[in-house]
C-alpha positions in Angstrom: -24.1 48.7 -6.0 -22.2 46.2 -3.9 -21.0 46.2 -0.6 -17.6 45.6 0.3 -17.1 41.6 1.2 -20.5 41.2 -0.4 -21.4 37.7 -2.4 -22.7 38.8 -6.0 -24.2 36.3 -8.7 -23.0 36.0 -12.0 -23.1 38.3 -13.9 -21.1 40.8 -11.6 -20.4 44.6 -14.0 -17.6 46.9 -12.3 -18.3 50.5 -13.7 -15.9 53.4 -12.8 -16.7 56.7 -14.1 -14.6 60.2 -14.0 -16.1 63.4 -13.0 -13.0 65.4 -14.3 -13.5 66.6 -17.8 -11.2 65.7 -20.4 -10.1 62.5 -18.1 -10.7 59.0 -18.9 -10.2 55.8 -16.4 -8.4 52.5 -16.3 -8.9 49.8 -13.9 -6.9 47.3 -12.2 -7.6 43.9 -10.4 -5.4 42.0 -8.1 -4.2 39.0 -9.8 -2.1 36.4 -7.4 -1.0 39.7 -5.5 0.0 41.6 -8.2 -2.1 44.2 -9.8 -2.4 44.0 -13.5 -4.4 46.9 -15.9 -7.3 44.5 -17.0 -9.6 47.7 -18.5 -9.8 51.6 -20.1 -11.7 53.9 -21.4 -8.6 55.8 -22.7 -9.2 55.9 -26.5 -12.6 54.9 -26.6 -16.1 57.0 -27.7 -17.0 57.2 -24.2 -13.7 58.1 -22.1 -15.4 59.0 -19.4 -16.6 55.3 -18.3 -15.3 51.5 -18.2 -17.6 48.6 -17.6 -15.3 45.2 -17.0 -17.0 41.8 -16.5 -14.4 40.2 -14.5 -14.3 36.6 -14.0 -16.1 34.4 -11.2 -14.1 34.4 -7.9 -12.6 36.9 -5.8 -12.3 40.6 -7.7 -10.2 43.2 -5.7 -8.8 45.9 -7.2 -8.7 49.9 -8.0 -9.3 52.2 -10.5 -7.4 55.8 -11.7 -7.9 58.5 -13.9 -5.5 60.5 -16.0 -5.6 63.7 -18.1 -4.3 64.1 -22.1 -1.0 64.1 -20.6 -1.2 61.4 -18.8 -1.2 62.7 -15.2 -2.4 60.1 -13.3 -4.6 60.3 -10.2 -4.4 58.9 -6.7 -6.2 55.2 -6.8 -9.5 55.0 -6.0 -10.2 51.3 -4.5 -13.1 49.3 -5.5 -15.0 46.7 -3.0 -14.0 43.3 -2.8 -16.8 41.1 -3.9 -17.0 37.1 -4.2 -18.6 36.3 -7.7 -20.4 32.8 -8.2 -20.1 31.2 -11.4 -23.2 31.5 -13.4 -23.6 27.2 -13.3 -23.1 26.4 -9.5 -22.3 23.5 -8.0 -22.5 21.9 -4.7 -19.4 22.2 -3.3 -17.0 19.2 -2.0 -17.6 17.1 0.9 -15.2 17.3 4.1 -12.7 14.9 5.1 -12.6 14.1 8.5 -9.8 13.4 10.2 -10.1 13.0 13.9 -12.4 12.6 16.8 -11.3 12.5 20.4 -13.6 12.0 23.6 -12.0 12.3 26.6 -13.5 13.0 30.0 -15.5 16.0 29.1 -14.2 17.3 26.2 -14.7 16.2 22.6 -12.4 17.6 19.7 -13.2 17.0 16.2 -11.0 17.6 13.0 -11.8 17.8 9.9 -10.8 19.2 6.2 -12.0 21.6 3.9 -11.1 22.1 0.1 -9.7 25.4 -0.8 -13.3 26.6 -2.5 -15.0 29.1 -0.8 -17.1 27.5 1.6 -19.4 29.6 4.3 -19.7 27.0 6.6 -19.8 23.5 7.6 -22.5 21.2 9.2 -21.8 18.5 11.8 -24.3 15.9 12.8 -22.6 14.1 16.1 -24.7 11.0 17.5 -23.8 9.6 21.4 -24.5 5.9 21.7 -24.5 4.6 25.1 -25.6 0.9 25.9 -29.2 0.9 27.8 -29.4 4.8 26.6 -31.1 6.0 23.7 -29.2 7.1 20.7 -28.6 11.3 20.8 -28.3 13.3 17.7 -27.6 16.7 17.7 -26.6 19.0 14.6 -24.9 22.7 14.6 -23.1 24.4 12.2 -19.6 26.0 12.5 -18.8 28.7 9.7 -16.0 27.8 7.6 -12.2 29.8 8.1 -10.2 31.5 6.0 -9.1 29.7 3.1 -6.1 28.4 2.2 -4.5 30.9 -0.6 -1.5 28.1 -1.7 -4.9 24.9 -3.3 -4.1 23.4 -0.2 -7.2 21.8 1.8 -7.7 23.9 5.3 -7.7 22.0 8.6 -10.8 23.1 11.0 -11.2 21.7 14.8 -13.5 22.4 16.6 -13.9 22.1 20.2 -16.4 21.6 23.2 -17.4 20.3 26.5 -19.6 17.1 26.7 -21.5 15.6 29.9 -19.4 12.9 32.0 -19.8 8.9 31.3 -22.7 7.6 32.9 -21.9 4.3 31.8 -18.6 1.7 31.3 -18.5 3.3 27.8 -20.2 5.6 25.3 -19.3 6.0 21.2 -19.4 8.9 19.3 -19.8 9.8 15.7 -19.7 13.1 13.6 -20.4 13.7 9.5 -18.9 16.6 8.3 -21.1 18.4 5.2 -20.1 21.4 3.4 -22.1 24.5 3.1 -21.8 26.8 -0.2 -21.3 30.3 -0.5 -24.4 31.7 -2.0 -25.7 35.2 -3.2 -27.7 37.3 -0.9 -31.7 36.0 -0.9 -29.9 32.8 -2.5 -30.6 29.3 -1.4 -27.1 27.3 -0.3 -25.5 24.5 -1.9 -24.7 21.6 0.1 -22.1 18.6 -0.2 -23.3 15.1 0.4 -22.5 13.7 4.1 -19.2 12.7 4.6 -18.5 8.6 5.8 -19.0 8.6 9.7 -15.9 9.2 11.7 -16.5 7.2 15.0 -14.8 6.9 18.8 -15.1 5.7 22.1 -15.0 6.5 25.3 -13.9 4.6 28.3 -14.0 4.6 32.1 -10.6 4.5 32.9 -11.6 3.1 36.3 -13.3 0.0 34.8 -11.1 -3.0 34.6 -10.6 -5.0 31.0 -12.5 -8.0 31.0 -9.9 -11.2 31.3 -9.9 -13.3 28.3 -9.3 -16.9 28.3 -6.0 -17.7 27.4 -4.8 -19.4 24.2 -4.6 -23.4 24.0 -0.8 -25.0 25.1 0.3 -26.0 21.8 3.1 -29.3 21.9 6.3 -28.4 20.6 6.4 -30.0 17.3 8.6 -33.3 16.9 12.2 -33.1 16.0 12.6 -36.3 13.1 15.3 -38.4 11.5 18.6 -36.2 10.9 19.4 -34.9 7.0 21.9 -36.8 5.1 23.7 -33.8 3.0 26.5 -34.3 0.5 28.3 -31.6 -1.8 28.5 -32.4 -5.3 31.7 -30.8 -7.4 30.0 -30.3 -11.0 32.3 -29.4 -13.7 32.0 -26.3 -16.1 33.7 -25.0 -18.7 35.1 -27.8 -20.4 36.5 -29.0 -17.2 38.6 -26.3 -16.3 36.4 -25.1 -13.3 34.4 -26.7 -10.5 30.8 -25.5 -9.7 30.3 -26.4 -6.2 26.8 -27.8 -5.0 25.2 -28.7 -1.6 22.4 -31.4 -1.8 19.9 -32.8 1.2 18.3 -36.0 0.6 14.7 -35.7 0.7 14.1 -39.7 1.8 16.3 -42.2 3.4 15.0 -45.6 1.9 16.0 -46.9 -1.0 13.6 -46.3 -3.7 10.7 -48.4 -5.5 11.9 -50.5 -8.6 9.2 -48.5 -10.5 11.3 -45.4 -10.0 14.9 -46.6 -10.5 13.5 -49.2 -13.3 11.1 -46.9 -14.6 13.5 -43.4 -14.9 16.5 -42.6 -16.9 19.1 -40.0 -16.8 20.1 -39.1 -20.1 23.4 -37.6 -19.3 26.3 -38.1 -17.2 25.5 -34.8 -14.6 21.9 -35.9 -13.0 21.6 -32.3 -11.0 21.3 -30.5 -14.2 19.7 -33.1 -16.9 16.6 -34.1 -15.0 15.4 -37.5 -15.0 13.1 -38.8 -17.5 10.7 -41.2 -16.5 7.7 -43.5 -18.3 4.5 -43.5 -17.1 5.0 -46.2 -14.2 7.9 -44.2 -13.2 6.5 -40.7 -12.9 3.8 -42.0 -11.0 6.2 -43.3 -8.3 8.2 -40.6 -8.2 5.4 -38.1 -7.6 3.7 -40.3 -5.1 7.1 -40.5 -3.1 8.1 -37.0 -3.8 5.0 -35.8 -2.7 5.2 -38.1 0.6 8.2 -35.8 1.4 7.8 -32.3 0.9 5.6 -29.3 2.4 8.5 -28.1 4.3 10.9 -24.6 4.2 14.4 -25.3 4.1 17.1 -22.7 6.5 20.8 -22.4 6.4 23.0 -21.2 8.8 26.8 -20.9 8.6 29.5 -20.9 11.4 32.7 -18.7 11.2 36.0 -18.7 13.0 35.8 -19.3 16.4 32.5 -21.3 16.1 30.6 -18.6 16.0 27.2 -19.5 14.3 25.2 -17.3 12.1 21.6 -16.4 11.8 19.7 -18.9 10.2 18.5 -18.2 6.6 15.5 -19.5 4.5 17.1 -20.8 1.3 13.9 -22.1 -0.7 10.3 -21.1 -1.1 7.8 -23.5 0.4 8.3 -26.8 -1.2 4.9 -28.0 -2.3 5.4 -30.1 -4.8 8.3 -30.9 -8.0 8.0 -29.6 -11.2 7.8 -32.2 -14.2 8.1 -31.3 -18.0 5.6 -33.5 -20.7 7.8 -34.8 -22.6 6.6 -35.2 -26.4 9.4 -36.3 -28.6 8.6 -39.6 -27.6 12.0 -41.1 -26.2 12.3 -44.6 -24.7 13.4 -45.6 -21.8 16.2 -48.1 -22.5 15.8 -50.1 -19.5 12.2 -50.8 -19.1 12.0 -50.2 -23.1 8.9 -47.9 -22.5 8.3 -44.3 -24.1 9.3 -41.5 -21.7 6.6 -39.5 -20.9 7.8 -36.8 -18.1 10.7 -35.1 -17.2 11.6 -33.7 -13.8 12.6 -30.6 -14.4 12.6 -28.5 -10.6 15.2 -25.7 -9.5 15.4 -27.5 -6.3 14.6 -30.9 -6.3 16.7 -33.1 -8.6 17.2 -37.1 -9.1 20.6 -38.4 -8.3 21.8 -41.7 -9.7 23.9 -43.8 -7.9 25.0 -47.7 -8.0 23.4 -49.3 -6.9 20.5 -47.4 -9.0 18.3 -48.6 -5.7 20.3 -46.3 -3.6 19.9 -43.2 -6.0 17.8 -40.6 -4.6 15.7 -37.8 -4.7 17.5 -34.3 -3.3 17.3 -30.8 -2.6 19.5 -28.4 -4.1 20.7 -25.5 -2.2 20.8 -23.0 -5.1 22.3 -20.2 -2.8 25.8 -18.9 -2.9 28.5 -19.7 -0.3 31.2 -17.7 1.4 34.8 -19.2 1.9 36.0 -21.2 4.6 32.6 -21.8 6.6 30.9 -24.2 7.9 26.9 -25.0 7.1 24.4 -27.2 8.4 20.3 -27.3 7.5 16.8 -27.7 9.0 13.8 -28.1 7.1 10.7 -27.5 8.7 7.2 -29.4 7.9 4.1 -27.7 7.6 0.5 -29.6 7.0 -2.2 -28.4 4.8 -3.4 -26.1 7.6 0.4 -24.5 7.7 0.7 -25.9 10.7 4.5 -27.0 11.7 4.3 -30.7 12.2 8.2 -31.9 12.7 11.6 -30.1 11.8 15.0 -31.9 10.4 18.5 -31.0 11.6 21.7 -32.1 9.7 25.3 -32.3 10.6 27.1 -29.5 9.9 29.2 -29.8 6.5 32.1 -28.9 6.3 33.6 -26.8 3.2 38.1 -26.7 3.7 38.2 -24.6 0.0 36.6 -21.4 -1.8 33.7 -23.1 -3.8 30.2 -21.0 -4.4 28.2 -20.4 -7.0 
């Protein structure tokens, strides 16, 4: 015999027997809320008794008897017992969720999965500087579960001595504590992670920290030198419309201009071969040039200007292309070894060839009738801005964009 609310072990019998001659006895269980028929004696040797075995978890539920002509009788209800599964295990741990210490009161929060749990245990420490370290540990039984899976929220709340210092921390670890049978021994989750806070004397002042270094402004240097190149496409019956910023303002090293060829009449789109003397120099002085962010901004009618917008990555170095095919260079008769072969830095050849230079591309689409200038902005290795470039504002009198 069980109790009503009782926790049984596993195996757990239900046994309903009729006292009516010439009866026999069906039982039903609540199943999500609904009762369902899950045994009978009806038709059996023995009508007078069932014996069901139901499975481990809640069982609730209620038993009738009926005659030959199937007169039924008023339900008789059964206990509701808890059934443990016949291979236990510890239950999962709780999930805190908060901790609050204010004054003197301390809340704490925490999460239970929607397995029967009986209670849960709470180890709270106070830390205090120039006090010794307080434990404490109590137990709070569990609520009612959650019916819908869901994990159940728990707080629990209580009164706590005043601050007898600046500033105190405390901790809790939540631990779950199983049902078990009666004369059982519990199973327990492991501790949960510490879930931590402190507490502060409102009164107490914060301490003033010394303020951040006075950084210089970084430099403003030479100006850009833009240009808009009109490219054609398709067989020369359209214009595709490009905006280029030189990336140096000298005139180049004779290794470069001797020692690279454009194979092609359109140097923004075939890049620039160069033999080994002329890669070298290009790389040297493109690398002498970049590490910056370049940002455009447009002005409307009415010289109203726009926000300023980053139109590249950061530009750390150019990308070049090993050339294999083994290609010479007609001018200083050497192989061709590398080809530049970057989405936005390109080699454009001009006469003189010592005047040619290397560019960035804008790559981003334009709007009608605006106006645009640039600024690229210079970072070191650190990412530290070290000098930003303005240009003049160019200005586009047709529809041309990409």
């Amino acid at each position: 015999p069980v109790d009503d609310g009782m926790v049984a072990g596993f195996p757990l019998l239900v046994d309903a027997t009729t006292l009516t001659p010439d009866t026999c006895v069906s039982l039903y269980e609540n199943i999500d809320g609904e009762h369902a028929r899950v045994a009978t004696s009806c038709g059996t040797p023995n009508p007078a008794t069932v014996i069901y075995q139901p499975l481990p978890g809640f069982f609730c539920g209620y038993a009738v008897t009926q005659d030959a002509n199937n007169n039924i009788s008023i339900p008789t209800i059964t206990q509701c017992v808890l059934q443990l599964p016949e291979n236990r295990k510890s239950p999962a741990t709780p999930q805190p969720v908060g901790l609050d210490a204010q004054d003197t009161n301390l809340s704490l929060r925490w999460r239970l999965s929607s397995e029967p749990v009986a209670a849960t245990l709470i180890r709270l420490e106070r830390q205090a500087e120039g006090e010794e370290r307080k434990r404490v540990k109590f137990s709070v039984p569990a609520m009612a579960r959650n019916t819908d899976g869901e994990p159940t929220e728990h707080q629990f709340d209580f009164a706590i001595d005043p601050l007898t210092t600046t500033q105190d921390e405390w901790c809790a670890r939540f631990r779950s504590v199983g049902i078990s049978p009666a004369g059982g021994e519990s199973l327990l989750s492991p501790w949960s992670a510490p879930l931590c806070a402190e507490r502060r004397d409102d009164n107490v002042a914060d301490p003033e920290y010394l303020p951040w270094p006075a950084l210089a402004s970084a430099p403003q240097g030479e100006p850009l030198v833009t240009g808009i190149h009109s490219l054609p496409v398709g067989n020369g019956t359209a214009e595709y419309t490009l905006h280029t910023i030189e990336l140096t303002t000298t005139p180049l090293d004779e290794n470069i201009w001797f020692g690279c060829f454009v194979d092609g009449s359109d140097s923004l789109y075939i890049g620039v071969g160069c033999d080994a003397s002329g890669v070298a120099a290009a790389r040297s002085l493109i690398d002498r040039n970049v590490h910056f962010l370049a940002y455009r901004q447009a002005r409307g009618s009415g010289d109203v200007n726009g926000d300023w917008l980053q139109v590249s990555p950061l530009i750390e170095y150019a990308h070049w292309d090993s050339l294999t095919d083994r290609k010479i260079n007609p001018k200083s008769k050497k192989q061709l070894v590398a080809q530049l072969n970057d989405p936005f830095i390109r080699y454009l050849e001009v006469e003189p060839r010592s005047n040619s230079r290397f560019v960035f591309v804008d790559r981003y689409p334009f709007t009608a009738n605006r106006d645009y200038r640039y600024q690229f902005v210079y970072f070191d290795a650190d990412h530290r801005i070290t000098q930003w470039r303005l240009s003049p504002w160019v200005t586009r009198t047709r529809f041309t964009g990409q």
